[in-house]
N, C-alpha and C positions, 0 to 999 in steps of 0.2 A: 229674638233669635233669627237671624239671618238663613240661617239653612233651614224652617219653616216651610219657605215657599216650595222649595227643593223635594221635599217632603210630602205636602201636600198634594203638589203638580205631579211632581212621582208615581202617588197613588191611583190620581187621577186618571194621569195617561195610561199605566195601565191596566185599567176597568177598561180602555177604550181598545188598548193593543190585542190584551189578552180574549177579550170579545169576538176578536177576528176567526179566532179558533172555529167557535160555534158555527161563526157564520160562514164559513168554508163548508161544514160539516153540513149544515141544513141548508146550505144553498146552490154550493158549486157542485160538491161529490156526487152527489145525484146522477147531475148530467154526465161525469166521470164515467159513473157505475154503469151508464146508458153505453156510454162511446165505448167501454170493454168488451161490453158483452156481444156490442154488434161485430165488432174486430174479430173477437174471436167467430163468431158467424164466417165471417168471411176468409177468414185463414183457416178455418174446416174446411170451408168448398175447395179453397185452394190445394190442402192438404189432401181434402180425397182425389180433386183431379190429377196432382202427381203419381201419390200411390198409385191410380189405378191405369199409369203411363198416359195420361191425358185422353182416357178413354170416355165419351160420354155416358153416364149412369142411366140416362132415359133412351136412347138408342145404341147404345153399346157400338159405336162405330166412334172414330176417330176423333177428336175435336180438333173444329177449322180451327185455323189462325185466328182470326176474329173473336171464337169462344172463348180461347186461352185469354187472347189479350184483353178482353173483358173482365174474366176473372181475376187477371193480374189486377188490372185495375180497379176493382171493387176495392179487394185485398187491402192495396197500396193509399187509397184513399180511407180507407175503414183504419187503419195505422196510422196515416194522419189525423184524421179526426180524434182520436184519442190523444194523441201527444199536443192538438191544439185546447183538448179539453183539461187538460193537465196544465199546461201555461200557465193560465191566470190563478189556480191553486197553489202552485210552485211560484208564483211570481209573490203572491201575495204571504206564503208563510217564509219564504227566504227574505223578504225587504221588511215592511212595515210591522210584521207579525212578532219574525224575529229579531229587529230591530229596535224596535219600539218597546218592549218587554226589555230588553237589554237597558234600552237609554231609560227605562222608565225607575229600573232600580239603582242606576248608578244617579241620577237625581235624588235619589230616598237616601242613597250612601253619603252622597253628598253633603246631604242637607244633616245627617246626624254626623260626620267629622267634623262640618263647619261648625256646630256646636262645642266644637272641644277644643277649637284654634284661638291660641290668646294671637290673633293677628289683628290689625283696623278691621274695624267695620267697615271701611270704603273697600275694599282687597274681599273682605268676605262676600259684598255685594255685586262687584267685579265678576267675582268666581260663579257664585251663586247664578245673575242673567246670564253668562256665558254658556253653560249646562241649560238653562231652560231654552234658550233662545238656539242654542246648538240643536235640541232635542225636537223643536218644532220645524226646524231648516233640515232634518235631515227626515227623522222619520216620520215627523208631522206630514212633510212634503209628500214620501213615499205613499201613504195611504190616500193620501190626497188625489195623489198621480194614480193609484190604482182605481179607483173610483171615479175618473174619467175628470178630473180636474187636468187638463195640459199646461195650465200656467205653471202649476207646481211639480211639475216635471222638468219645467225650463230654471224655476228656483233650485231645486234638489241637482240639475245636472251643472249648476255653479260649485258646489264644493263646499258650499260657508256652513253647513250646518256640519258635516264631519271637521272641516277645520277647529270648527267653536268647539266639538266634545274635546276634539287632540289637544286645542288653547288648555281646555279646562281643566283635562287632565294634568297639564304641564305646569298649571297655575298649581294645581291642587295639590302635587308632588311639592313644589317650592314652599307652599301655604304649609303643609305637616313636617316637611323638614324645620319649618321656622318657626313654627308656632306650636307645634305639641307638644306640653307640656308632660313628666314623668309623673301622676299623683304621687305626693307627698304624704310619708304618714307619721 
């Protein structure tokens, strides 16, 4: 059966995609949970130094320029560090995570229509590397690239692995109009 591999490989990727999940959760959120709660630290201070017209709380007189603009900028950096600690969270469940769970069941769909297609087996095997080899050039790559691989950042930002799913879909679209048969009974 030609759509086997498709199947297989399917399942395969992903255990490896779907993994990702966890490891966001026990690895990255953490330091997330860290960079919020300092933010919010500092948009407190901020918050009270408005409220109380940029009055200082330990000497009750004015605050300099300098105090304010320190504040500001705790603040402003405390914002940042959160939105950099989100990055690689968001980079990683929008690319490889969600991707790779996506490509990894349209291999497993794949591989059980190609079981139903009276087309050649050269056309079913065409179809069939097209998906696996698309699904390694795209989201193979992304994970790759997330995980400090840059080659495969320079693979992935070529195109050929979403081409190869478009090819396969468009193979696969022709393969079932031509070869699905109606059971007979």
């Amino acid at each position: 059966m030609e759509g086997k591999k498709n199947i297989v490989f399917g399942f395969l990727f992903l255990v490896v995609t779907a993994s990702l999940g966890p490891y966001m959760v026990v690895t990255l959120l953490p330091g997330v949970a860290d960079a919020a709660a300092a933010k919010q630290t500092q948009l407190s201070t901020l918050q009270l130094a408005v409220s109380a017209e940029f009055e200082n709380q330990e000497t009750l007189e004015t605050m300099t320029a300098e105090e304010i603009a320190k504040t500001n900028s705790m603040a402003i950096l405390a914002i940042n560090t959160g939105l950099n600690s989100r990055m690689e969270v968001d980079t990683i469940k929008g690319g490889p995570h969600a991707h790779g769970n996506l490509e990894a069941v349209l291999n497993i769909l794949v591989g059980l229509v190609l079981g139903l297609l009276t087309i050649p087996a050269l056309f079913k095997q065409i179809i069939s590397w097209t998906f696996i080899f698309g699904t390694i050039a795209h989201a193979g790559m992304a994970m790759l690239g997330v995980f400090g691989f840059a080659w495969a950042g320079t693979v992935l930002g070529t195109g050929a692995g979403a081409i190869l799913i478009l090819l396969g879909l468009g193979f696969m679209g022709i393969a079932t109009f031509v070869g699905y048969k109606k059971a007979e009974i």
